[in-house]
N, C-alpha and C positions, 0 to 999 in steps of 0.2 A: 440574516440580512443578505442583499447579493449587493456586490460590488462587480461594475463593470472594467473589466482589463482584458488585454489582449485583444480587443473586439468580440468580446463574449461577455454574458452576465456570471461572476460565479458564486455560487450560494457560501454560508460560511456561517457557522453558531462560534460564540466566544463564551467561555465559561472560567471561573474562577480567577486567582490574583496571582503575582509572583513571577516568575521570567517565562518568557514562552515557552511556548513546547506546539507545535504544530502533528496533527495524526493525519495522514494519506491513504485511503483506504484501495480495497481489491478494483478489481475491472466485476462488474454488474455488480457493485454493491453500491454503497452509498457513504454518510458520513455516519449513520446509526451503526454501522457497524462496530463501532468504535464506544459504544454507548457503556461499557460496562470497565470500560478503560478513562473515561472524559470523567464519569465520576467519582473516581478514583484519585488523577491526574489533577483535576481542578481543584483539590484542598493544598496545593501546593506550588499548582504553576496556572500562567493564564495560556487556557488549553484554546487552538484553534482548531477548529474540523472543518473541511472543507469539502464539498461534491466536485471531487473531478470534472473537467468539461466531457459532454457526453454523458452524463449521471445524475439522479438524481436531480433536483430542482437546478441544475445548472443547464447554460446551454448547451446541445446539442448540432453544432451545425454538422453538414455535410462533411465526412474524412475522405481521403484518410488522415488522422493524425501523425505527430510525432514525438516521441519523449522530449525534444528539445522545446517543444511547441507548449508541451505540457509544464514543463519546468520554467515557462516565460510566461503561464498562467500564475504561475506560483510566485514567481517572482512581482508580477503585475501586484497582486492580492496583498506583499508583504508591502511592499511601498505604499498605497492605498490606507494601506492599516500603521501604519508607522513603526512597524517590524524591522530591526536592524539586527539582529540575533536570534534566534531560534533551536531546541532542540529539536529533533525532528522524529517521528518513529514512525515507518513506511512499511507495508505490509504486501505482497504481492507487485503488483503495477508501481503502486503508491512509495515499494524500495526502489523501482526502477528510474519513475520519477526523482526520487530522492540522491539515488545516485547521479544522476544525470545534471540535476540541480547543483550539488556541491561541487563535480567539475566544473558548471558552467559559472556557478559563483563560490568561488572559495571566501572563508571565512565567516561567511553567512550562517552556518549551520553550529552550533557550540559542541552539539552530539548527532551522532544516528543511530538507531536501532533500527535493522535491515529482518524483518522476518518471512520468513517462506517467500526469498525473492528468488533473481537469478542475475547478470549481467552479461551475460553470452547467451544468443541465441542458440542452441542445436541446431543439426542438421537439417532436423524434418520437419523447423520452425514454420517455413511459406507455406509450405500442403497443410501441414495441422490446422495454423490459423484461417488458411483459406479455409476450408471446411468448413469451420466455425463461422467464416462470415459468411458463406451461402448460406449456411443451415439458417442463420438467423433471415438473411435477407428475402428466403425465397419462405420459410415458414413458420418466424415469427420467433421471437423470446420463447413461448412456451415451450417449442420444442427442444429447450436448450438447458429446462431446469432441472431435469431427473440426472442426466448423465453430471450436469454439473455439481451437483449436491453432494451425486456418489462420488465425483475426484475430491470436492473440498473437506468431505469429513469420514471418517470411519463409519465402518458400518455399524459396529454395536453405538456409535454414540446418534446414529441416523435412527435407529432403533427404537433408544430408548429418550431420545428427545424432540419428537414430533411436533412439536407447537416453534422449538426453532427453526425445524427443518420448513415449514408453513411459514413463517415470518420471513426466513431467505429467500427462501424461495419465491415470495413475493416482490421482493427486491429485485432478485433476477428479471423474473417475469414484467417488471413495469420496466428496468431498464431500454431507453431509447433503441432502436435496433443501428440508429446513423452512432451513435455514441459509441455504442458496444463494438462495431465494425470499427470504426477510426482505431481507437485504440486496440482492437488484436493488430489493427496494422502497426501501429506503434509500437508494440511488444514485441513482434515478431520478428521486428530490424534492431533489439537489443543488442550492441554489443561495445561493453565498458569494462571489460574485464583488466585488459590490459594494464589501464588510464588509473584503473582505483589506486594506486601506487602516489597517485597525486595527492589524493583526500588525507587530510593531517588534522581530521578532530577525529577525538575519541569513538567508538565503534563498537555496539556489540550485533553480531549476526545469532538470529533464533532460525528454529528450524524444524517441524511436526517430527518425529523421528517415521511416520508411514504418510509424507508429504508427497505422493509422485510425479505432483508436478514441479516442484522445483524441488527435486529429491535432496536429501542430507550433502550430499555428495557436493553439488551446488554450492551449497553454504560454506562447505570446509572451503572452495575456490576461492570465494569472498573473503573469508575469516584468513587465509593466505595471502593476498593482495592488497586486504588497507591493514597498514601498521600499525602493531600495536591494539590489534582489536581482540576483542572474546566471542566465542562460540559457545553455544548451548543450544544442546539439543531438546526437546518438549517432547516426556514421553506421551504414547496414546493420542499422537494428534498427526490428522493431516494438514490439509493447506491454509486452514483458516484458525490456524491454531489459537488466536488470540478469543476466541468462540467456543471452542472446544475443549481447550484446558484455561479458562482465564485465571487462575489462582496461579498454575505453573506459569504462564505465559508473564503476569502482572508482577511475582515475586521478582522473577527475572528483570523486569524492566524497572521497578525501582530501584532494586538493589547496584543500579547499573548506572541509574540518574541520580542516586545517593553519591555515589564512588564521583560520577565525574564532578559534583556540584563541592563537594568536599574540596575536591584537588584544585578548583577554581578559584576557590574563598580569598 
């Protein structure tokens, strides 16, 4: 279905019964990505997926974005849908969103699972991303699927799993190029590091153990500044680890939404 909020349409599949649990996917991906986790999720919780603005059947207008702008999409969608509570599990962008969100609304959130995120920009954030939006602006998504494929996943699993490497990469490739620009701009002015000291629900941060873009290192930052959270690392996986190992990625996350739902009852 799309629901219009913010002054944008944003696309959203609702599946299964049970208390929410909301999934935020990467920058050029979409809500399928999450497809081997919603079926999973949905025998237990009412699962939301949403397209990002700029993604996927949502709109794309003119950026640049902002994670704040992004988190007021999400906010927009929860109201719309009559969502007063939510677990949350944010993958990439979709953590950074998620973090951003439960500063800007505390309480909202019951859990988060932050995987292969970050909340501090680096140093060599503005040039990297810049690049990334030229490349796309002046010659297109295609030229941005190969290098992208080889950061999001290992090589031996690029290897020997060709048919997913063709399906992401199709995703890449169709993502909007105004979409895909808003948000690196968005990304690239990350910085919540600080502030996470605020967030006071339960927390587990994941994290590929050969992630280089939002390297281990990252995560242990995270897993440092919101209280009371858990770390785990996913061996054999890089950025998209919930694609890459989803057994490892999936035991992790229920055993994690078991723990917090227990200590709720």
């Amino acid at each position: 279905m799309n629901i219009e909020t913010n002054g944008i349409q944003i696309h959203c599949v609702i599946e299964g019964e049970g208390p929410w649990l909301t999934l935020s996917h990467s920058l050029a991906c979409d809500l399928s990505m999450w497809d081997a986790q919603a079926a999973l999720l949905a025998r237990r919780f009412k699962v939301l997926r949403f397209d990002t603005r700029g993604h996927g059947r949502s709109s794309a207008p003119a950026g640049p974005y902002t994670l704040e702008q992004m988190a007021e999409d999400l906010h927009g969608l929860f109201g719309a849908l009559g969502i007063r509570q939510t677990h949350f599990v944010g993958l990439s962008m979709g953590g950074m969103i998620g973090e951003t969100y439960a500063l800007e609304h505390p309480g909202v959130f019951r859990s988060m699972v932050l995987a292969d995120t970050t909340s501090r920009r680096p140093p060599e954030a503005a040039e990297m991303w810049g690049e990334r939006i030229r490349i796309a602006q002046t010659q297109g998504m295609e030229a941005l699927v190969a290098s992208t494929l080889a950061r999001w996943f290992t090589e031996p699993f690029r290897k020997a799993r060709p048919e997913v490497m063709a399906r992401i990469g199709e995703v890449i490739r169709n993502t909007p190029v105004a979409g895909f620009c808003g948000c690196c701009a968005a990304i690239a002015q990350v910085d919540v590091l600080e502030r996470l000291k605020e967030i006071a629900c339960p927390a587990l941060v994941m994290v590929g153990d050969q992630d280089h873009g939002t390297p281990p290192e990252m995560a242990v930052q995270i897993q440092r500044n919101l209280r009371g959270s858990e770390l785990i690392t996913i061996a054999s996986a890089a950025h998209i680890s919930n694609v890459e190992q989803p057994e490892a990625f999936n035991a992790a996350m229920l055993a994690f939404l078991e723990r917090v739902s227990a200590a709720a009852a």
